[in-house]
N, C-alpha and C positions, 0 to 999 in steps of 0.2 A: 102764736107762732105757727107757723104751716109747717108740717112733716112731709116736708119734700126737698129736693135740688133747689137748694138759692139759687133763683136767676137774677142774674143781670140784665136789666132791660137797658139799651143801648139807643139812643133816638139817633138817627144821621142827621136829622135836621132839627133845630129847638123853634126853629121859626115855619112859621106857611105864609103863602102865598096871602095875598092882601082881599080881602072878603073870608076869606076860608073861617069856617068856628074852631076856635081852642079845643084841646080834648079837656075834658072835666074829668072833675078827679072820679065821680062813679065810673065810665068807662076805663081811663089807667087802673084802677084796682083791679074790673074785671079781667082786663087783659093782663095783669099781673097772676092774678089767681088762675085765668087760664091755662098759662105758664108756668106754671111751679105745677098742678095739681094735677096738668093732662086729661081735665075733665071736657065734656062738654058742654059748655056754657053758653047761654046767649050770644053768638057773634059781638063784637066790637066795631062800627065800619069806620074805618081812619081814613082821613085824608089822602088823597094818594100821592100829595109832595110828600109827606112823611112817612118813614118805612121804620120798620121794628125789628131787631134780633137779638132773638132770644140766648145765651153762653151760658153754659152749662157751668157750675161750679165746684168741685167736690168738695164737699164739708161731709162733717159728723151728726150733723142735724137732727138728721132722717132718724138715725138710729137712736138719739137719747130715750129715756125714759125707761120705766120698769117692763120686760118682758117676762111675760108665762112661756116654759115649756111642757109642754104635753107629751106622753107616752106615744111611739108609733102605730100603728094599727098594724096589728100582728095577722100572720100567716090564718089560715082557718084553723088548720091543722094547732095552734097555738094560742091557749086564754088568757096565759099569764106569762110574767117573768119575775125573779125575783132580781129586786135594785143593788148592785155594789156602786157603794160614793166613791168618786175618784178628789174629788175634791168639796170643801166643808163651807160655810156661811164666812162669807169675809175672804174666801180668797180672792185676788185677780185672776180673770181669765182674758184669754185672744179670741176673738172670732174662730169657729170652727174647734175650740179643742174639749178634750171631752170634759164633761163637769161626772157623768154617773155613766154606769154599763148596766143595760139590763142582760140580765143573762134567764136563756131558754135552756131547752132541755136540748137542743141540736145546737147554737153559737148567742155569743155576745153580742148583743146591739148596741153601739155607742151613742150618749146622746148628747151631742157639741151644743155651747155655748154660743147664740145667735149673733151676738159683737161681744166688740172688747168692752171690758168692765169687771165689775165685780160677779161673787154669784152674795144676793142677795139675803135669799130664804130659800132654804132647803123641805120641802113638803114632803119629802117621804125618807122612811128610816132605811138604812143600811143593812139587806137580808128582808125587806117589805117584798111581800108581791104585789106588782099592779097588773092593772087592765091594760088595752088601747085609750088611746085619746087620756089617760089619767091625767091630770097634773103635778109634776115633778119639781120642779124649781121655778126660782124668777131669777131673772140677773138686772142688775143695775145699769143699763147700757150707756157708756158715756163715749164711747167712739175713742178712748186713748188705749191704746194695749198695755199690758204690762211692759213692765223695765225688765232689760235682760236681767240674768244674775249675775250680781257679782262675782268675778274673779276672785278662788283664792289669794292672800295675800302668799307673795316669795318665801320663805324658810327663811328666819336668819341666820346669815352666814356662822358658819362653824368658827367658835372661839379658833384662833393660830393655834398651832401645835407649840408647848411650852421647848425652850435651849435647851439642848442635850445639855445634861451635867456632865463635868469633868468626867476624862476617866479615872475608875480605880486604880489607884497604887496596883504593880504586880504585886501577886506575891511572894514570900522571900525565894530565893530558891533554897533547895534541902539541902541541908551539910550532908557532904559529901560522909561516906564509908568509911570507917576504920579500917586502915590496911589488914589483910588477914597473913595471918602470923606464917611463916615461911617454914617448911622443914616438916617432918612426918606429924603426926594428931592423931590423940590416943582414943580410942572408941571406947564410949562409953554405951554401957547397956542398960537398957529404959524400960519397965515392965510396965505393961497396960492392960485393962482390961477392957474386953469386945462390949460396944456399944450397942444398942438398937436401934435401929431406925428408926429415924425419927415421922412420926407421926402427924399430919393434918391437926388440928384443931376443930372439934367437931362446931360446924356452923350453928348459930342460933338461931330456931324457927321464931316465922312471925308470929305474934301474937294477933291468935283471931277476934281477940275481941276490939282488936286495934279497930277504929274508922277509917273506912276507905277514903282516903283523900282524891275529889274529883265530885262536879255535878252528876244529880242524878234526878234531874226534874222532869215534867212533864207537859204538854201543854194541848188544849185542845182547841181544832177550829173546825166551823161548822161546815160542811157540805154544802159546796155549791150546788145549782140548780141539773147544770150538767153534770154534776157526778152524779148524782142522786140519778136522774135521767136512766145514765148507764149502769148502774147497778138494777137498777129496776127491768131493764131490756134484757142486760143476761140473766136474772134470774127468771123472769120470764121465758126467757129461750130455753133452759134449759126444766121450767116446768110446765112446757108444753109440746115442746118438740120430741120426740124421743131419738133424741141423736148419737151417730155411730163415726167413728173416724177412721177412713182405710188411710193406706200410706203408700207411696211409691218412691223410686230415687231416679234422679234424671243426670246425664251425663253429659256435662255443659263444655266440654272442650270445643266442639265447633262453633256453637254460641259467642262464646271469646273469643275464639279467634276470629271468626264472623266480623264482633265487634270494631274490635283492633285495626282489621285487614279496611273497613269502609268510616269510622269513625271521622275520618278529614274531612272525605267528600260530603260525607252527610250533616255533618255540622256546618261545612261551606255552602250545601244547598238550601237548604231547610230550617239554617237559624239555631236551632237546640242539637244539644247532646244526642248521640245513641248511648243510651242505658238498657239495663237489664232488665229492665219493669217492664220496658213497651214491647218485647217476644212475651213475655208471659202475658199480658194483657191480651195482645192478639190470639194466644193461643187459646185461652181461655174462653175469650167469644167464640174463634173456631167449633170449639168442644161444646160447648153450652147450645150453637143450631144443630150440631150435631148429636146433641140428648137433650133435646126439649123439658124434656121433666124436669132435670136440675135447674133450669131455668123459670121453672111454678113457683106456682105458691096453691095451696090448699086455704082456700075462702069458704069460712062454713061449711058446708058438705060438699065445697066444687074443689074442681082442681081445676085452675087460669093457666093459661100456656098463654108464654108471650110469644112476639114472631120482631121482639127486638131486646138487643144486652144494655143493659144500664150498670156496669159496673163500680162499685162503693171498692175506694182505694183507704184501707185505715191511714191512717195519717196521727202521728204522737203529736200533743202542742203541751204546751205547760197548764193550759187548762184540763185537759184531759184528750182521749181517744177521741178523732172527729175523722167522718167516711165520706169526703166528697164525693159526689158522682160524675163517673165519666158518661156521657148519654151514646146511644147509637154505637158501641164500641164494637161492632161485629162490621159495619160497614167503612169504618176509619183503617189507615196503612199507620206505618210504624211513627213516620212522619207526626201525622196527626196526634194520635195518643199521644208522642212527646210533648207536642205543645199542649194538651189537654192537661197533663197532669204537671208542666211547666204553672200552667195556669192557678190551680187550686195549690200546687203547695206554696207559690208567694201567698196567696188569698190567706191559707193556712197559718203561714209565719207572720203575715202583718195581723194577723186577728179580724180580717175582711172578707171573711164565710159569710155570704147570707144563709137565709133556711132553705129558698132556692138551693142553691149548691149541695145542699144534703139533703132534701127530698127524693123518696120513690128509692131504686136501686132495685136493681133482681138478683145479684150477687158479687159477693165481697172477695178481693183478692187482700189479704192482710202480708207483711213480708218481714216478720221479724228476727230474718236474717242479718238485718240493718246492726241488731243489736248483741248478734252475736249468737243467737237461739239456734239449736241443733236440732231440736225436735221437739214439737208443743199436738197440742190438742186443742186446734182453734173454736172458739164458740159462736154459732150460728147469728148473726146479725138480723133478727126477729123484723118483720113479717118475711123475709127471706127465708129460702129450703138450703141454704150450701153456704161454702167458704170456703177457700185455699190457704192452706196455709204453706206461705215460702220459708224457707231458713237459711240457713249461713251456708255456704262452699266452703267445701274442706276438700284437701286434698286427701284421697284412700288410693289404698290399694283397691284392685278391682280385677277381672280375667275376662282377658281382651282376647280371642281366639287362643284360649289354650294357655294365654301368659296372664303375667303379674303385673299389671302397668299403674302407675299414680295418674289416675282423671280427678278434676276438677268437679267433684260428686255434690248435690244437694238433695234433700230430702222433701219432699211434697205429702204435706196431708190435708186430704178432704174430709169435713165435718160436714152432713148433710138429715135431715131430717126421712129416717128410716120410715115413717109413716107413708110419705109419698116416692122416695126414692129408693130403689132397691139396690141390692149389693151390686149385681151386674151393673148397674146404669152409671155408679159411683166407679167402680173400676174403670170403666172403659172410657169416660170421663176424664180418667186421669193419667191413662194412657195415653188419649189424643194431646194432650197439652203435652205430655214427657215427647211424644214423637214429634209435635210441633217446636219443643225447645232445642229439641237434640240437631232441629235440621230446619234453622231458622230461613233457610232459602226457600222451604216449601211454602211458604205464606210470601205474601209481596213486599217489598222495604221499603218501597219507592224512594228508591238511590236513583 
């Protein structure tokens, strides 16, 4: 059976011209086999009363029989991953859907089932590391997809509500009072003696040796690849960097209102929101060509000065912390960054980070303001020298030329590796981003 498109060979003519040679069947084969296989094969030369074409068929043909999948070939930067099974030996799969995820120390690589079918044999265990090219599965490919799922069945309808019972009989009413006796009533005198008050009941305490009624179990599971990853990067950052955290507060009233005032047009021109992320973002690049240092890194005994921002935006998923990177972020308008980080938080939510997307970075804006955090001590995102950390807006009081006024205040603190960056370079740093937020007109919007 050939593993190709059945074609249909279609002759317009069954008959030729009188002298002309029949085709013999080795030639029909060839030109058969030519057609299904798109190889090149010896020409065929036919008749030229008779013409041939070739219709395309779509079957499942093609796809039957047992297939290997293989591990992807990973990043450089990356040797391994360890396998979580999405799905076991015996199940149906669709074309494209995932059978297993390898997971890295940066994101998840899905590895889809090549047709519909089953999955076969499962070759690697659940928490295995593999290589590139390893092999993983085989599926059964028979070209039918699975059957949707069943629909619950309906609820059966609720038994009727049983006949109200009769009403009760009233009951009797009271016999009426005895007439009270008419004409004067002689008083009589009642001695008593004064009662106490009465008294609570003193409660009974529980018995401690009583069992707490309620679970109290426990259960363990193991550390994916990326957590493990990230605990290892912050303790590493934090046993090699020697890091120090200033702090500043910035006064975002013209920011919002900024917002507010261009939010239509900006969204009618440019397709995305204006949010709050893309002035910090910008401001951030700003600050960062304007202190180069915070923008290093110290490589063995050098210090690398970049002359461009690649800024790492943390990002929460359910698998853990992941830093996409915004590239070129010093040369991008508010515009852009929107759509930048438009871009990585779908990626983000659907679980479609490559390692791409989180390679490289020179500095991290993290904003766990999102989550209601007031003030933290962000930690250094290693081989990086810096970090920002945003937090929540609160409304404070604050003293506005002499007065007491409620602004819309948040709190900024840089975490930065004191080895190569000094306390000056960090303040002033964080000044230009506070002066850049506070007067979001002085950088460009492109409104």
């Amino acid at each position: 059976m050939f593993r190709g498109k059945l074609i249909r060979l279609v002759s317009r003519s069954t008959k030729t011209w009188a002298g002309a040679k029949l085709i013999s069947t080795v030639e029909l084969q060839a030109k058969q086999m030519q057609c299904i296989m798109h190889q090149d094969l010896p020409s065929v030369r036919l008749p030229k009363e008779t013409s041939w074409k070739c219709r395309r068929i779509h079957t499942s043909l093609r796809a039957h029989g047992i297939e290997e999948v293989k591990a992807p070939n990973f990043p450089d930067s990356i040797t391994s991953g360890d396998v979580k099974l999405i799905k076991k030996e015996g199940d149906p799969v669709a074309v494209d859907e995932v059978v297993l995820e390898i997971e890295t120390d940066k994101t998840a690589i899905p590895v889809m089932s090549p047709g519909d079918g089953t999955v076969q044999k499962i070759l690697v265990k659940d928490g295995e590391a593999v290589k590139s090219q390893q092999p993983l599965f085989t599926v059964n490919v028979t070209g039918v997809a699975p059957a949707p799922a069943k629909a619950d069945a309906p609820p059966a309808p609720s038994p009727a509500p049983a006949a109200p019972s009769a009403p009760a009989a009233p009951a009797a009413a009271p016999a009426p009072a005895a007439p009270r006796p008419s004409g004067p009533v002689e008083a009589t005198v009642v001695k008593s003696k004064p009662t106490k008050p009465a008294t609570a009941a003193p409660q009974r305490l529980a018995d401690p040796t009583k069992t707490i009624s309620g679970t109290r179990t426990e259960h363990a599971v193991p550390m994916n690849k990326m957590r493990r990853r990230i605990a290892q990067r912050l303790k590493e950052a934090q046993n090699t960097a020697a890091m120090l955290t200033t702090f500043n507060e910035c006064d975002l009233s013209k920011l919002m209102a900024f917002r507010k005032a261009n939010l239509e047009a900006f969204t009618k021109k440019h397709g995305v929101k204006l949010s709050l992320m893309s002035p910090f973002l910008k401001a951030s690049a700003t600050a960062l060509m304007d202190q180069p240092v915070v923008n290093a890194v110290i490589v063995d005994e050098q210090i690398v000065y970049r002359d461009y921002v690649d800024i790492s935006v943390a990002v929460a998923t359910p698998r853990g912390l992941v830093v996409p990177v915004i590239r070129n972020a010093e040369s991008m308008d508010y515009s852009e960054i929107e759509r930048a980080i438009a871009s990585v938080a779908e990626k983000a939510r659907t679980g479609n980070l490559s390692v791409a997307d989180m390679q490289g970075g020179t500095f991290t804006v993290s904003n766990g303001g999102v989550f209601g955090s007031l003030l933290s001590m962000p930690i250094i995102n290693p081989p990086q020298s810096a970090i920002l950390g945003m937090h929540a807006i609160v409304q404070r009081p604050v003293a506005i030329a002499g007065k007491v006024e409620i602004r819309p205040m948040m709190y900024l603190a840089l975490s930065y590796d004191h080895r190569l960056i000094d306390g000056r370079e960090a303040v002033l740093f964080l000044r230009k981003v506070k002066a850049g937020v506070e007067d979001p007109t002085s950088i460009l919007a492109a409104i």
